[in-house]
C-alpha positions as CSV (number, residue, x, y, z in Angstrom):
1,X,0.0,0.0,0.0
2,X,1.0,3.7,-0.3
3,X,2.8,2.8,-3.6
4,X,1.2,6.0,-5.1
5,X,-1.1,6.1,-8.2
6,X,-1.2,2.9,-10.2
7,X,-0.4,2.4,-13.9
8,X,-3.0,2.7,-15.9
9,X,-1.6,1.0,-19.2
10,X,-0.6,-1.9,-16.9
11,X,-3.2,-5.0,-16.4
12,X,-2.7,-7.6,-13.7
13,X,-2.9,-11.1,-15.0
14,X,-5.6,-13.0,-12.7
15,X,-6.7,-16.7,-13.2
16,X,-9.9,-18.0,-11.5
17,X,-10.8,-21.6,-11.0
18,X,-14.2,-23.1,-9.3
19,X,-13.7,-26.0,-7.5
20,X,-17.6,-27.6,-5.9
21,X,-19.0,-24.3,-5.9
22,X,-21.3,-24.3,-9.9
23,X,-23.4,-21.6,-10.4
24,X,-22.6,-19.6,-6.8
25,X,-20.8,-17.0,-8.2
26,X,-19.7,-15.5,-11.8
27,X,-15.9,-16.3,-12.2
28,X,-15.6,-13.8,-15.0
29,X,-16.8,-11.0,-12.3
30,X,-14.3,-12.1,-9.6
31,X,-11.5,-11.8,-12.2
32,X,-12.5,-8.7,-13.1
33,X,-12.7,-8.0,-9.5
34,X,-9.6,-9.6,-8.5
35,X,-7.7,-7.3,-10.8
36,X,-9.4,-4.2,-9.6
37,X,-8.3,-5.2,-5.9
38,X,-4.3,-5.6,-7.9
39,X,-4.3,-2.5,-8.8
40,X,-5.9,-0.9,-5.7
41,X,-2.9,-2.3,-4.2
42,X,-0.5,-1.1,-6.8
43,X,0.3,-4.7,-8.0
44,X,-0.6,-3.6,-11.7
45,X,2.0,-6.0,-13.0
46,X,1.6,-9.2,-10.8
47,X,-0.4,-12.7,-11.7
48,X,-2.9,-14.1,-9.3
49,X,-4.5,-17.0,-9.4
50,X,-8.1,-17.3,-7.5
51,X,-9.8,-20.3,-6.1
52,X,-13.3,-20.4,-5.7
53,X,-14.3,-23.7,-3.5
54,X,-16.5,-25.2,-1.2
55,X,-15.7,-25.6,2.6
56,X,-14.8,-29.1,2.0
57,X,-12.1,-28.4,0.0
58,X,-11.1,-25.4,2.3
59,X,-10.7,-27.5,5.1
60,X,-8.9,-29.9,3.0
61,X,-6.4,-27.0,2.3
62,X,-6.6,-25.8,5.9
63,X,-5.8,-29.2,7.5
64,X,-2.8,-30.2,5.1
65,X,-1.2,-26.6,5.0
66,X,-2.0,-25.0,8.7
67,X,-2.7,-28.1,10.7
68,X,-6.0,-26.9,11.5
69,X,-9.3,-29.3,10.5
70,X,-11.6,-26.4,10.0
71,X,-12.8,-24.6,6.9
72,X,-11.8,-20.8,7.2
73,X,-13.3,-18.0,4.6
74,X,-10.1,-17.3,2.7
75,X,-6.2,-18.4,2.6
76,X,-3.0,-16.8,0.9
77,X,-0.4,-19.1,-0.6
78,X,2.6,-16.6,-1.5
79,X,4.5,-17.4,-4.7
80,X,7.6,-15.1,-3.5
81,X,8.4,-17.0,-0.5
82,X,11.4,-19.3,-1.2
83,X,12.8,-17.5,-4.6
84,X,16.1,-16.5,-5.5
85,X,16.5,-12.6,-5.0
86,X,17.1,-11.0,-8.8
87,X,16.0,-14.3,-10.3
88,X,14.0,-13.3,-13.8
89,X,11.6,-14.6,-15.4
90,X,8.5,-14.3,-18.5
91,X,5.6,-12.0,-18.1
92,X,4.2,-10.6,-14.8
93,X,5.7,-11.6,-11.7
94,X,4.0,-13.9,-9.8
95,X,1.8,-13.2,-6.4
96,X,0.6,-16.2,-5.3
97,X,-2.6,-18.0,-4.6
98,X,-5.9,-16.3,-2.9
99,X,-8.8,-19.7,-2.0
100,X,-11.7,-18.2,-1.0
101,X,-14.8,-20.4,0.5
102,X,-17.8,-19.4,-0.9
103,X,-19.9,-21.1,1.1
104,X,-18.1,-19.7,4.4
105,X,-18.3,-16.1,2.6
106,X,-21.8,-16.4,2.0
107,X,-22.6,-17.2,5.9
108,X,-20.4,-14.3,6.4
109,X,-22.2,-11.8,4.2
110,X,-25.5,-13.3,5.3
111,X,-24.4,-12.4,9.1
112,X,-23.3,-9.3,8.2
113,X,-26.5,-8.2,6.1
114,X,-24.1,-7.6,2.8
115,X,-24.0,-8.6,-0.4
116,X,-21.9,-11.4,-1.3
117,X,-20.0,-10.5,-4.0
118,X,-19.3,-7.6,-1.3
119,X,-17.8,-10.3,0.8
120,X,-15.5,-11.3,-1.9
121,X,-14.3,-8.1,-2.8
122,X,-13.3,-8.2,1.1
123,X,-11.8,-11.8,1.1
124,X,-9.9,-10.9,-2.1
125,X,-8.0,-7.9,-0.4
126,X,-7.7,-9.4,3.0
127,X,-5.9,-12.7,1.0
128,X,-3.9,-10.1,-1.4
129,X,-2.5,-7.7,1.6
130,X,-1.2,-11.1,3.4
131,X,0.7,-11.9,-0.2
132,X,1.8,-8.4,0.2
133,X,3.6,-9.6,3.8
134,X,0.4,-7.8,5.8
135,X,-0.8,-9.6,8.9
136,X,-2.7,-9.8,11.7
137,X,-1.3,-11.9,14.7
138,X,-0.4,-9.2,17.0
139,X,-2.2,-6.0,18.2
140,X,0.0,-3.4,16.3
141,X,0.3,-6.0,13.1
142,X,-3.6,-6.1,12.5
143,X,-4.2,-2.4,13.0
144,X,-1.8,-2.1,10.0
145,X,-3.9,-4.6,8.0
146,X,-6.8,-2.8,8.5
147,X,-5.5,0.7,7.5
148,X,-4.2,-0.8,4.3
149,X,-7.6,-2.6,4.1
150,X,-9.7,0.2,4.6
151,X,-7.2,2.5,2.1
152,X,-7.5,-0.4,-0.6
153,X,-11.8,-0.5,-0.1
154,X,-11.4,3.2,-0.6
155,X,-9.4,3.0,-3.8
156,X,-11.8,0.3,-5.0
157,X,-14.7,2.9,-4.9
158,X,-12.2,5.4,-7.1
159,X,-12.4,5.6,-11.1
160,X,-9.1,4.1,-11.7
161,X,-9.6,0.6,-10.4
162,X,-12.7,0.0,-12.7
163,X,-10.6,-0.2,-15.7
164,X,-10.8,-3.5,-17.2
């Protein structure tokens, strides 16, 4: 966050898969949606892939990756993590992974009286900042996740993110 105004001429790349969720949710909107929350973030020139699934497969995920057997609404899977400082490579860099639950998210949007597709948009940014190194396991650490939460729901609501 804070990276100042984003490129304009630049277009995230975003893949979206569906794993046991048909018919919940458009896929073509939450790519298009994805790559508005890129470049609210100023990641104009990153690739994320998105995973739309079912809380059985997102416990599935949860259990093997975090040891915990118990669907949760969305988790990060950082493609930086582990690579070779300077190392170059084809096209845009790569982010990482955002899963998102839609049946968790649509609990959550039902509990919170929102839309879901609202929910998503949320999900989406809170999975991006935590590819972006954000988190939230102390005090001071999740007040900054908010901010740059809040600043990227902000910039969502601005002219420049709903470019294509």
């Amino acid at each position: 966050m804070g990276r100042g105004k984003p490129d304009a001429g630049a277009h995230p790349s975003v893949r979206v898969a569906c794993r046991g969720v048909r018919g919940a949710l458009d896929p073509r909107a939450v790519k298009r949606l994805a790559g508005r929350v890129l470049r609210a973030v100023g990641c104009e020139r990153k690739e994320l892939s998105v995973l739309l699934c079912d809380d059985a497969c997102m416990r599935e995920l949860n259990r093997v990756y975090r040891g915990l057997d118990r669907t949760t609404d969305v988790l990060s899977f950082s493609m930086a993590e582990g690579h070779a400082v300077g190392a170059s490579h084809p096209g845009p860099e790569l982010l990482g992974d955002v899963v998102i639950s839609v049946e968790t998210a649509a609990r959550n949007a039902e509990r919170r009286e929102t839309d879901a597709m609202d929910e998503i948009k949320a999900l989406l940014v809170h999975g991006v900042l935590h590819l972006l190194g954000y988190d939230h396991t102390g005090p001071r650490e999740a007040a900054r996740m908010r901010r740059a939460a809040l600043e990227a729901e902000h910039l969502l609501t601005s002219r420049f993110s709903r470019a294509p």
